[in-house]
TIVO-2410 file (N, C-alpha, C; in nm, 3 decimals):
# residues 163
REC num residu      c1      c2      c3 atome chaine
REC   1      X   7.280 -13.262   9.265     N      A
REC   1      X   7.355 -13.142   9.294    CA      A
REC   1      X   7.446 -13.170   9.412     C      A
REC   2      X   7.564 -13.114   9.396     N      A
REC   2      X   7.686 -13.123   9.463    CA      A
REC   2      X   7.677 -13.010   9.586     C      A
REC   3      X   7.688 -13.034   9.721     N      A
REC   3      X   7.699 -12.869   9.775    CA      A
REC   3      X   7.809 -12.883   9.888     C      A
REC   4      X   7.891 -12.812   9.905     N      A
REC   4      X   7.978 -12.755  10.022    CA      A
REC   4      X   7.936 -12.701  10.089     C      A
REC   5      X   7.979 -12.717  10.248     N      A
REC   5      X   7.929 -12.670  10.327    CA      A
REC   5      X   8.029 -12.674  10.433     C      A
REC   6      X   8.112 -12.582  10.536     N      A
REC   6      X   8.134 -12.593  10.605    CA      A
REC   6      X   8.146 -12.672  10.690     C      A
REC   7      X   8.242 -12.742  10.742     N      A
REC   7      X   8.248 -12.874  10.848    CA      A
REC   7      X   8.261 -12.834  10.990     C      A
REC   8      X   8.288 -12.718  11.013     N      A
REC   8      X   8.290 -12.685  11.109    CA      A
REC   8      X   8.131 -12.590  11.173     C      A
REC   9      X   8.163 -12.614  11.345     N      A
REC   9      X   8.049 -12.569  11.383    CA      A
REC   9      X   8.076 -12.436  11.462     C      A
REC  10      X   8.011 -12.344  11.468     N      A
REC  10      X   8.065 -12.205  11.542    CA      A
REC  10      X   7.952 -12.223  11.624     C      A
REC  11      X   7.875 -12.257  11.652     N      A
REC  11      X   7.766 -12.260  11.716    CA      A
REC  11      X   7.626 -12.149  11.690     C      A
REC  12      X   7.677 -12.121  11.548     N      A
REC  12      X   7.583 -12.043  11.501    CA      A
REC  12      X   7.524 -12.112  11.346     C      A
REC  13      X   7.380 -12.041  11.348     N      A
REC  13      X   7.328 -12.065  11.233    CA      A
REC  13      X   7.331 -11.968  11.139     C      A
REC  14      X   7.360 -12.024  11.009     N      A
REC  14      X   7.341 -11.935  10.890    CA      A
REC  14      X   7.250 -11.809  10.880     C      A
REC  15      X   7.286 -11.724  10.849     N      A
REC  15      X   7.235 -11.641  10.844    CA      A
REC  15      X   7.141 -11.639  10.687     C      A
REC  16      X   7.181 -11.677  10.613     N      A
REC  16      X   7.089 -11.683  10.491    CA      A
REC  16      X   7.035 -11.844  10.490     C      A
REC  17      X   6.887 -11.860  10.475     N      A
REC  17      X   6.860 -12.002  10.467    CA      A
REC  17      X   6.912 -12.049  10.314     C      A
REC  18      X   6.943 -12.152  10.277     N      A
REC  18      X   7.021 -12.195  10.187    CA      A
REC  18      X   6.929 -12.284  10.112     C      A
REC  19      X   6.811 -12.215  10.038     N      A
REC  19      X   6.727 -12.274   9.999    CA      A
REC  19      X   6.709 -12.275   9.844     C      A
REC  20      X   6.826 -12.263   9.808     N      A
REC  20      X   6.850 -12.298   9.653    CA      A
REC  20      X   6.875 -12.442   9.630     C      A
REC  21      X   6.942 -12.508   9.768     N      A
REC  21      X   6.978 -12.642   9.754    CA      A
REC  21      X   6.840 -12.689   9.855     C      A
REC  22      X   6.738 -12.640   9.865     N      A
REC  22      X   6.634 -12.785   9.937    CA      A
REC  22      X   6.622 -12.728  10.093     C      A
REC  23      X   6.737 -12.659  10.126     N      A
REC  23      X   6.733 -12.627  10.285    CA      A
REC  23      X   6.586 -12.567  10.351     C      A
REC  24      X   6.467 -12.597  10.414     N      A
REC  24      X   6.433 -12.510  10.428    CA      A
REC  24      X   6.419 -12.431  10.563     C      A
REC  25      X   6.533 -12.437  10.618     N      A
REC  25      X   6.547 -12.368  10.736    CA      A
REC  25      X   6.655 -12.329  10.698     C      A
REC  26      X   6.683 -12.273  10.858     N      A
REC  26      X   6.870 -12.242  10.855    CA      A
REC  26      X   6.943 -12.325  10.911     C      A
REC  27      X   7.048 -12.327  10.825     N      A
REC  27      X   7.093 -12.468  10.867    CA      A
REC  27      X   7.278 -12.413  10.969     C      A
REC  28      X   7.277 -12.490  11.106     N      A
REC  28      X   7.414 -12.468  11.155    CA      A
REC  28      X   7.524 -12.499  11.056     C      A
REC  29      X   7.611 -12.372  11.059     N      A
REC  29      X   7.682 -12.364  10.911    CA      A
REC  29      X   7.810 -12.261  10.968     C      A
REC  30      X   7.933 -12.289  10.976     N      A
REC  30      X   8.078 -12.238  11.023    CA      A
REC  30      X   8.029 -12.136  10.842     C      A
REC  31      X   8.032 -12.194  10.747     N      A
REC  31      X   8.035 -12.117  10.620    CA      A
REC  31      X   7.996 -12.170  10.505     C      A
REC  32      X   7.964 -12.153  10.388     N      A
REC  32      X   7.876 -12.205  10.279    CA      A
REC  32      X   7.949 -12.160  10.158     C      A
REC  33      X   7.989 -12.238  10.089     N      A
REC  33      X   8.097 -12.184   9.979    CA      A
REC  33      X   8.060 -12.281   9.871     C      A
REC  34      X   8.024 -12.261   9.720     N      A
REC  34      X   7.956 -12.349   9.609    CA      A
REC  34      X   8.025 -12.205   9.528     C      A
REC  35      X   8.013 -12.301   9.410     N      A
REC  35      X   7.986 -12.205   9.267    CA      A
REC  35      X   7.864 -12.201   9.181     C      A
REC  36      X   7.752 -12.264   9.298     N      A
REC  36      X   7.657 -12.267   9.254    CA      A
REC  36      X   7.549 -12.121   9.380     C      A
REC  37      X   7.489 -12.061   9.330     N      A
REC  37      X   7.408 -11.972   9.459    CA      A
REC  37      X   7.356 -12.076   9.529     C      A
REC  38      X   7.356 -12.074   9.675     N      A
REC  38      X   7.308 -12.148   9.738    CA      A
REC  38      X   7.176 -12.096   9.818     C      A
REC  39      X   7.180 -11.963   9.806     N      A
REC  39      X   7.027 -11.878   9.913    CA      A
REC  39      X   6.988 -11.751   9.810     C      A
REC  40      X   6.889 -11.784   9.807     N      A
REC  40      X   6.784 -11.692   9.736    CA      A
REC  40      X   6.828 -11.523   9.806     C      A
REC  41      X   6.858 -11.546   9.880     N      A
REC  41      X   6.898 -11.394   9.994    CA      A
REC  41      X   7.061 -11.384   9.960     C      A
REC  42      X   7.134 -11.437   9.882     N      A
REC  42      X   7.259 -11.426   9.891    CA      A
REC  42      X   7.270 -11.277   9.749     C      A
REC  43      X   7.331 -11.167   9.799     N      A
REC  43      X   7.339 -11.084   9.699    CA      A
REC  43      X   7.489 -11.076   9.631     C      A
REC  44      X   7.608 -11.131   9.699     N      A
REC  44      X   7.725 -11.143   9.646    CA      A
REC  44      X   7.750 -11.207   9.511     C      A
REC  45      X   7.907 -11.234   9.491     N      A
REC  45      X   7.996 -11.282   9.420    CA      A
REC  45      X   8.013 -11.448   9.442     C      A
REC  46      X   8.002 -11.496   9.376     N      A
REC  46      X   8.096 -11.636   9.386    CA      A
REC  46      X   8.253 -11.689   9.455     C      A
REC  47      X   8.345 -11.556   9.312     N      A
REC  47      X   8.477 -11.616   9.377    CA      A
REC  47      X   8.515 -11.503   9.296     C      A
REC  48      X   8.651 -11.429   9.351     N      A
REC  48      X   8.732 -11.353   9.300    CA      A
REC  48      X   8.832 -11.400   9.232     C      A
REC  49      X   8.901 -11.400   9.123     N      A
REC  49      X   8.967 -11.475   9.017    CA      A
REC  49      X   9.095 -11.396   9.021     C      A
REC  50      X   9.206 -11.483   8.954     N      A
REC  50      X   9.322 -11.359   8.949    CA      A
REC  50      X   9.320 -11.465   8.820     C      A
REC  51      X   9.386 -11.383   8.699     N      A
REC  51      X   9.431 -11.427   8.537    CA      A
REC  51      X   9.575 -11.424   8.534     C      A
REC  52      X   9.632 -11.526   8.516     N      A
REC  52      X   9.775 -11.553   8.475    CA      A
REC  52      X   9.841 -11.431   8.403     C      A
REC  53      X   9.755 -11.402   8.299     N      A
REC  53      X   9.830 -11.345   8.176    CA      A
REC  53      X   9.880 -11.200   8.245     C      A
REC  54      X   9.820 -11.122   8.351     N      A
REC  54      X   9.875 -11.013   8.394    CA      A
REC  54      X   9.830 -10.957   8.533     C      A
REC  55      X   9.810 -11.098   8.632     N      A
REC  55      X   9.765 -11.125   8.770    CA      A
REC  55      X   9.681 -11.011   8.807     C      A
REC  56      X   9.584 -11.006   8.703     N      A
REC  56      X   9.483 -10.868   8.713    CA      A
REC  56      X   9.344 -10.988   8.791     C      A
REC  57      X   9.287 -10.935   8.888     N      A
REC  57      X   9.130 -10.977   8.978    CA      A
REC  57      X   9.033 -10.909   8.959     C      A
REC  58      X   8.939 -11.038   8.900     N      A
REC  58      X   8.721 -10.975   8.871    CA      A
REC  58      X   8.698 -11.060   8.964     C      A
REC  59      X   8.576 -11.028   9.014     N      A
REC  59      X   8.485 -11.105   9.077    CA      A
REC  59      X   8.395 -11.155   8.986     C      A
REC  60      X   8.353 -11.270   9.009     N      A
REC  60      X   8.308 -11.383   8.887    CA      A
REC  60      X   8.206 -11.420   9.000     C      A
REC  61      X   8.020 -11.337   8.913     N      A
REC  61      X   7.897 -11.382   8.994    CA      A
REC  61      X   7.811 -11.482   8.963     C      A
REC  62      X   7.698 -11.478   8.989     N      A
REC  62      X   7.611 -11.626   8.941    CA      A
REC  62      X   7.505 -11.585   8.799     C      A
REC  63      X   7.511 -11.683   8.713     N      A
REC  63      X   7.393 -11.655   8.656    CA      A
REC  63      X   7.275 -11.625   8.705     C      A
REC  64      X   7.149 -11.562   8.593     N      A
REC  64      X   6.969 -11.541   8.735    CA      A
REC  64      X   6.917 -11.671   8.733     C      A
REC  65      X   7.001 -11.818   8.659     N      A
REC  65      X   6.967 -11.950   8.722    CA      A
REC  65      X   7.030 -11.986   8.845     C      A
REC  66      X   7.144 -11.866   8.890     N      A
REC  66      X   7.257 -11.901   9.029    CA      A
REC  66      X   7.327 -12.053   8.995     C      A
REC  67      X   7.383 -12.017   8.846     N      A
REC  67      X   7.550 -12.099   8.822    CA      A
REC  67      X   7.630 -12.029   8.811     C      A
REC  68      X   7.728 -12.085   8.818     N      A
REC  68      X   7.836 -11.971   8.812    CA      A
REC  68      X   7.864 -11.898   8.630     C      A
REC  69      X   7.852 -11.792   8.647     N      A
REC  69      X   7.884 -11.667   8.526    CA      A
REC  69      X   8.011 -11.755   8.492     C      A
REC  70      X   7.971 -11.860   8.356     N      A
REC  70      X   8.125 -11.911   8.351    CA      A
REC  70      X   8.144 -11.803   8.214     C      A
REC  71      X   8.063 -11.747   8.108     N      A
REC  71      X   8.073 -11.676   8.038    CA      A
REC  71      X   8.163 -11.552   8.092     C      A
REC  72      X   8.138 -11.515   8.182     N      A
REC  72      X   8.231 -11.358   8.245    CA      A
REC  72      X   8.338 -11.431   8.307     C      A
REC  73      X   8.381 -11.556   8.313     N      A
REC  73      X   8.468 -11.621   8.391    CA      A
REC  73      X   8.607 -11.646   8.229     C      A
REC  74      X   8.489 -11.675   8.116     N      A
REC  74      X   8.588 -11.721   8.039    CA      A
REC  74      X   8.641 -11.583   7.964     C      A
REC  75      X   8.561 -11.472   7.966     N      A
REC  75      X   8.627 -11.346   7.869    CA      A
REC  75      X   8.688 -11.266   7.963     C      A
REC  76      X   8.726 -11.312   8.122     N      A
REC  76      X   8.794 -11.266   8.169    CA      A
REC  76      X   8.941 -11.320   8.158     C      A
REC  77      X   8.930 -11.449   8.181     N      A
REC  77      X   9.031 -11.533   8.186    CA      A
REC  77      X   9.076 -11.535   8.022     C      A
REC  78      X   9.044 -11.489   7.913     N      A
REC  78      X   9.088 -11.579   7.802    CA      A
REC  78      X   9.158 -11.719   7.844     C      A
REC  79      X   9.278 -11.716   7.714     N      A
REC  79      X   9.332 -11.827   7.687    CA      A
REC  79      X   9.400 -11.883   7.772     C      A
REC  80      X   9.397 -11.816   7.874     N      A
REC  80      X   9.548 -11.861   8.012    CA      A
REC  80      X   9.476 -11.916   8.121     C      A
REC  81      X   9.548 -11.916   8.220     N      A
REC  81      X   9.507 -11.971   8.339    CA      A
REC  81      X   9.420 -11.881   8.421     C      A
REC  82      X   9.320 -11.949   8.487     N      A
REC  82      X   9.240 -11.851   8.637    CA      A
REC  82      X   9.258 -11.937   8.771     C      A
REC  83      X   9.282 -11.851   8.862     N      A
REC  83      X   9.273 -11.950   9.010    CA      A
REC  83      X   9.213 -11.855   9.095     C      A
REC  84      X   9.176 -11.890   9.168     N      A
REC  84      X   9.040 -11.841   9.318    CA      A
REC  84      X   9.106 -11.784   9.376     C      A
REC  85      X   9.132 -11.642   9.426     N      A
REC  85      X   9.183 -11.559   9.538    CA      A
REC  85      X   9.126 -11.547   9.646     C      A
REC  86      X   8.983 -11.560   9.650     N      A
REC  86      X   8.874 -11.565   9.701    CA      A
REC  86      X   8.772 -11.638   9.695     C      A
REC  87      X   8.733 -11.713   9.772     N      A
REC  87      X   8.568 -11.805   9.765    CA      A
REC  87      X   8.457 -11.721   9.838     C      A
REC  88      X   8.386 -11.670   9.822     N      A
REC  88      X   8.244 -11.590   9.900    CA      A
REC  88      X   8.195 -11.695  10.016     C      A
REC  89      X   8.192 -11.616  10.140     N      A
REC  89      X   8.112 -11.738  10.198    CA      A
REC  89      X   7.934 -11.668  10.186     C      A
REC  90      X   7.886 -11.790  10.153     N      A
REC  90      X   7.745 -11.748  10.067    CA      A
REC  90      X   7.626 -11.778  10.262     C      A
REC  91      X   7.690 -11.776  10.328     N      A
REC  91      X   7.588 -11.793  10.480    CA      A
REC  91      X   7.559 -11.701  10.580     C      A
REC  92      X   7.602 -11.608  10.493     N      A
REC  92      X   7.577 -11.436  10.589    CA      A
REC  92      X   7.691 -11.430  10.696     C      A
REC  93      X   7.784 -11.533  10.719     N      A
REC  93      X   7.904 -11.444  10.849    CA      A
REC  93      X   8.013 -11.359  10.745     C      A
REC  94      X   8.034 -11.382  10.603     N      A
REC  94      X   8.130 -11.306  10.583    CA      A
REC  94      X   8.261 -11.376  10.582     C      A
REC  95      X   8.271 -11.476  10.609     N      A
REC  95      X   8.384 -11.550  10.630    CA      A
REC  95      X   8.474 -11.653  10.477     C      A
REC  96      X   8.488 -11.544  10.426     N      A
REC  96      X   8.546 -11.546  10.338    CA      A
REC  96      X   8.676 -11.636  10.298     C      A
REC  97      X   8.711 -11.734  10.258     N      A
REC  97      X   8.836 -11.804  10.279    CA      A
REC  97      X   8.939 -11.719  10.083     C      A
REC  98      X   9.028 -11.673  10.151     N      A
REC  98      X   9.161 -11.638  10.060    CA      A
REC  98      X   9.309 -11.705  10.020     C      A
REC  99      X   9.376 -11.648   9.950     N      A
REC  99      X   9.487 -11.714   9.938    CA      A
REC  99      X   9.581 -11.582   9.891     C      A
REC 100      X   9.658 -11.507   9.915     N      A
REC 100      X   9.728 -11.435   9.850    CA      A
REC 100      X   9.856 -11.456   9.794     C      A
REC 101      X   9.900 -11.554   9.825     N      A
REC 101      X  10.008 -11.643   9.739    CA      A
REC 101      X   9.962 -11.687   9.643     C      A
REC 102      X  10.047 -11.668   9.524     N      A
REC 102      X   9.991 -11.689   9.380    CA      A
REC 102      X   9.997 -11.804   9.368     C      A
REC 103      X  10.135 -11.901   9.412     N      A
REC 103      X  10.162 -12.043   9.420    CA      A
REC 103      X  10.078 -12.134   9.423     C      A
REC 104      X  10.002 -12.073   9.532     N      A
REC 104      X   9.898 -12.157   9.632    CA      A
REC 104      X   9.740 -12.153   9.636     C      A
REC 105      X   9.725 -12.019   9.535     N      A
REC 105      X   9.599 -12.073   9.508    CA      A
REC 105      X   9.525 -12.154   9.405     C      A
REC 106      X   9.398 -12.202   9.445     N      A
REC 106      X   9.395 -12.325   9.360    CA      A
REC 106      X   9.333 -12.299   9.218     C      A
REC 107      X   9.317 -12.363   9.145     N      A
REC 107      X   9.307 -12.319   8.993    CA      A
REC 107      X   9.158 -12.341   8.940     C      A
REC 108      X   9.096 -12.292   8.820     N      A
REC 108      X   8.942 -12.313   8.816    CA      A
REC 108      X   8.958 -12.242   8.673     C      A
REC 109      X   9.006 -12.206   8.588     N      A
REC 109      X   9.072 -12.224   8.432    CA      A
REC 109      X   9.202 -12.310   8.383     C      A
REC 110      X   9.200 -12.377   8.304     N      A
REC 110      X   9.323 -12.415   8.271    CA      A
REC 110      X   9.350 -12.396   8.128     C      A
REC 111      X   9.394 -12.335   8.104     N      A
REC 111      X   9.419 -12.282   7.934    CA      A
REC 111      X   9.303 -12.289   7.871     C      A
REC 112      X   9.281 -12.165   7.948     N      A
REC 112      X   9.126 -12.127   7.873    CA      A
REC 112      X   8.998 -12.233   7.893     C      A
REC 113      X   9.029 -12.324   7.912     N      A
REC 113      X   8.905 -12.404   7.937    CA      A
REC 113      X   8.875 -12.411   8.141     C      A
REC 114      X   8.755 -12.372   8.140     N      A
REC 114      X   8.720 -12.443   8.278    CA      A
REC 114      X   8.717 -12.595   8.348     C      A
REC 115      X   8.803 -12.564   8.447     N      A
REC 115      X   8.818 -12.748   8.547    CA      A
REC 115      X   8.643 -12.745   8.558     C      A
REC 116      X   8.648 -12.917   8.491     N      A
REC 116      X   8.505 -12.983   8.535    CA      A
REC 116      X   8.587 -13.079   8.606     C      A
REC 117      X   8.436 -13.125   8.665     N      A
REC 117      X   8.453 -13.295   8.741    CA      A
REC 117      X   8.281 -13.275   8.751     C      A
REC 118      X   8.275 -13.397   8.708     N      A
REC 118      X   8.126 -13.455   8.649    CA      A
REC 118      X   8.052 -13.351   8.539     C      A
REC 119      X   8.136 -13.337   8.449     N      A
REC 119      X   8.067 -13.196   8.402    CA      A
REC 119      X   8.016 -13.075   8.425     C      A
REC 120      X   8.076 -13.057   8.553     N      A
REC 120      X   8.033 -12.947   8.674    CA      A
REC 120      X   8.147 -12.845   8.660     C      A
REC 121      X   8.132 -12.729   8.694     N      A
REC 121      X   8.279 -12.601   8.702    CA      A
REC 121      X   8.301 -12.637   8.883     C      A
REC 122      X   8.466 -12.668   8.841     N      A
REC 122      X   8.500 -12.691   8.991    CA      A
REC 122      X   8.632 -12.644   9.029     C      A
REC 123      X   8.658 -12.624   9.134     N      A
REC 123      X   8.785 -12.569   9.175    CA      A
REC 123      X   8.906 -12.690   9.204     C      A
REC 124      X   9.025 -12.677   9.113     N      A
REC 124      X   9.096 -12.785   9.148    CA      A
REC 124      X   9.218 -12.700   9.218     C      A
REC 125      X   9.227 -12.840   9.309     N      A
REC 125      X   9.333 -12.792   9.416    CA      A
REC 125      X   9.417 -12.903   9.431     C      A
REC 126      X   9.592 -12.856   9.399     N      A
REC 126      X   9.694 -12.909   9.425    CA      A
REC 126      X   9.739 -12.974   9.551     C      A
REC 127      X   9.833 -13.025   9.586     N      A
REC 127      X   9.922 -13.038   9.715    CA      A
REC 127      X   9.956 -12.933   9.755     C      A
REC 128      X   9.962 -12.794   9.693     N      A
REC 128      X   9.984 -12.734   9.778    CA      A
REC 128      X   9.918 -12.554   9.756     C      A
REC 129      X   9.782 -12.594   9.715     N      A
REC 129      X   9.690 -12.496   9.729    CA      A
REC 129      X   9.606 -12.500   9.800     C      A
REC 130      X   9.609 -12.387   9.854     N      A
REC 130      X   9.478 -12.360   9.980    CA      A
REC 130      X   9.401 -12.233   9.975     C      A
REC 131      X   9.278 -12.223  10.016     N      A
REC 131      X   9.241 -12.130  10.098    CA      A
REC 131      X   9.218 -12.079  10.246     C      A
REC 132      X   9.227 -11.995  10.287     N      A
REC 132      X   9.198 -12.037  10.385    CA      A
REC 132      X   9.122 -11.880  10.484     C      A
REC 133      X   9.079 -11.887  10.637     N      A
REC 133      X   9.028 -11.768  10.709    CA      A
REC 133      X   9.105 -11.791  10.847     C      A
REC 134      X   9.026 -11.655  10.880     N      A
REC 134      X   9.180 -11.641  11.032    CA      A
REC 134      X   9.132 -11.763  11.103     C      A
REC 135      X   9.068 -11.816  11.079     N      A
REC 135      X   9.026 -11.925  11.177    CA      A
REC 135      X   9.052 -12.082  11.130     C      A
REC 136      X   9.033 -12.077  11.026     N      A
REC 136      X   9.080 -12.217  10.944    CA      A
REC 136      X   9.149 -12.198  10.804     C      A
REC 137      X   9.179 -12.369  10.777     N      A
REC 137      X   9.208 -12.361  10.615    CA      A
REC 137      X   9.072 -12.408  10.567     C      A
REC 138      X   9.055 -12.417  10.430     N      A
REC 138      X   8.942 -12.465  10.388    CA      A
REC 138      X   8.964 -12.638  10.363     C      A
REC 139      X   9.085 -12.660  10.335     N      A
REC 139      X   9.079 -12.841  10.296    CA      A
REC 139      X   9.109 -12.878  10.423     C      A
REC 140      X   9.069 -12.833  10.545     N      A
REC 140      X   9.084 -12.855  10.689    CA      A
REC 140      X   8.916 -12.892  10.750     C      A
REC 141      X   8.835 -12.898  10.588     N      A
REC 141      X   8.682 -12.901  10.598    CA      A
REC 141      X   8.641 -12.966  10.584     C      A
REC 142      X   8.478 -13.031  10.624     N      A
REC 142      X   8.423 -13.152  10.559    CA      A
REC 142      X   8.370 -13.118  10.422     C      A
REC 143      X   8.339 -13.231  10.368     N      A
REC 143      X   8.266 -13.190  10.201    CA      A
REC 143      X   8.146 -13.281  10.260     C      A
REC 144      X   7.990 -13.203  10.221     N      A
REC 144      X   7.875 -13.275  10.210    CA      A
REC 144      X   7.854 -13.334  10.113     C      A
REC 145      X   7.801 -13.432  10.076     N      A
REC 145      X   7.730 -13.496   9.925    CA      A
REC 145      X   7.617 -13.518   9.923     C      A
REC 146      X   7.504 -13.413   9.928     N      A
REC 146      X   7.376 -13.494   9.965    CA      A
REC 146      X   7.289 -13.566   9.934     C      A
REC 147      X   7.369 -13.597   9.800     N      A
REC 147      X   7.296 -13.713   9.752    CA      A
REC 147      X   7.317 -13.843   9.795     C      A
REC 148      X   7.454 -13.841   9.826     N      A
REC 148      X   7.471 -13.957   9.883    CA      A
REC 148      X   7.436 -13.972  10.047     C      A
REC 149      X   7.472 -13.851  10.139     N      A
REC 149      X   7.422 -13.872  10.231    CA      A
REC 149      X   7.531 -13.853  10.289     C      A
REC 150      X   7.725 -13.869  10.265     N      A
REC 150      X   7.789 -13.942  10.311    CA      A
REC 150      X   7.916 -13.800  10.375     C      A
REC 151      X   7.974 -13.796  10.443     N      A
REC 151      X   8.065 -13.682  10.475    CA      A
REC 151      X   8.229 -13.747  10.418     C      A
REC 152      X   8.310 -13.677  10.417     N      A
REC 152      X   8.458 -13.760  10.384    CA      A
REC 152      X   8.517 -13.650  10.436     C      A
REC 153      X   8.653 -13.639  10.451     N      A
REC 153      X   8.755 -13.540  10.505    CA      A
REC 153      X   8.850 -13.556  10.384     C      A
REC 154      X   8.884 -13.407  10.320     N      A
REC 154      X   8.945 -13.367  10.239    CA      A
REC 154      X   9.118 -13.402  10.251     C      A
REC 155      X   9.155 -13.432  10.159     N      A
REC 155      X   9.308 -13.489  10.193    CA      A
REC 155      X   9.404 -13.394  10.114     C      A
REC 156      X   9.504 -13.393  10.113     N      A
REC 156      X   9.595 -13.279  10.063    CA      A
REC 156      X   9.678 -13.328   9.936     C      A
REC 157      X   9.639 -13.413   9.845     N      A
REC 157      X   9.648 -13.495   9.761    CA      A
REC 157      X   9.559 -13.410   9.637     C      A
REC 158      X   9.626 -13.414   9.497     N      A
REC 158      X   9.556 -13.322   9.432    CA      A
REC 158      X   9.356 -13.357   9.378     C      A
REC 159      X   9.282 -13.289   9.433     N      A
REC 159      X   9.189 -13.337   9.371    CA      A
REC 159      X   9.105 -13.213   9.337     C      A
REC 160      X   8.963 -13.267   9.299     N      A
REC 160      X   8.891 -13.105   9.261    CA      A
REC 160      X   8.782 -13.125   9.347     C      A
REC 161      X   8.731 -12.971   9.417     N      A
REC 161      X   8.646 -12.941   9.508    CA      A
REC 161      X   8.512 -12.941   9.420     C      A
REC 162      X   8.427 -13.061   9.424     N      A
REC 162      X   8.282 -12.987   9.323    CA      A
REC 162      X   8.183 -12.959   9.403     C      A
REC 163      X   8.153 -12.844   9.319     N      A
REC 163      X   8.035 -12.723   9.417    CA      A
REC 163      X   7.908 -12.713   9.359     C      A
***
């Protein structure tokens, strides 16, 4: 399992322990953003979607396995495009990263089919899509891998965020 996590430190700890992925404490966390549920205590949304076909926005939640509702993702989106207006931050501050430029936000349908990477639902992001909060951007973040162990810094080069 793939998880995101905030690279930055506020000097606070999560407010929800994030123990869908193994955590079993709380872990120091700027914000927690997956399309997977990451805390058993998390009662939100995933990600707020906008649909090409008539830039109409659902909020798109988790299955009761906490994956992402790609079923309510795809009969929202039909045949056209979906991109992220919103990512939930899943760590109790609320810190929500947005995009209200249509340009710029990043994409997570592509003609009707959902962006994978490793067979996973993932958010792909252009050169020049972002999210971001009054305080940061989001590709201004580290990505965890914990399987591997290893941190990397996100580059502005098109790739896909897997959560």
């Amino acid at each position: 399992m793939v998880l995101f996590l905030s690279g930055l430190n506020f000097g606070l700890y999560a407010q929800n322990t994030l123990n869908n992925v193994g955590m079993t404490s709380v872990a120091s966390s700027g914000g927690a953003y997956s399309l997977r549920k990451l805390s058993s205590a998390y009662t939100g949304n995933a990600i707020l979607v906008r649909r090409s076909s008539d830039n109409t926005t659902q909020n798109i939640g988790f299955t009761p396995a906490g994956l992402l509702d790609e079923t309510t993702l795809l009969a929202f989106v039909g045949s056209g495009n979906g991109f992220v207006q919103t990512w939930y931050d899943q760590s109790g501050f609320n810190r929500h990263v947005t995009q209200s430029t249509l340009a710029s936000q990043p994409r997570i349908v592509n003609a009707g089919v959902i962006e994978r990477q490793n067979g996973v639902p993932s958010v792909y992001f252009t050169g020049s899509s972002f999210l971001t909060h009054t305080s940061f951007q989001l590709l201004d973040l580290l990505v965890f891998l914990p399987k591997s162990k290893t941190f990397r810094k996100s580059h502005p080069k098109s790739h896909f965020l897997v959560c």
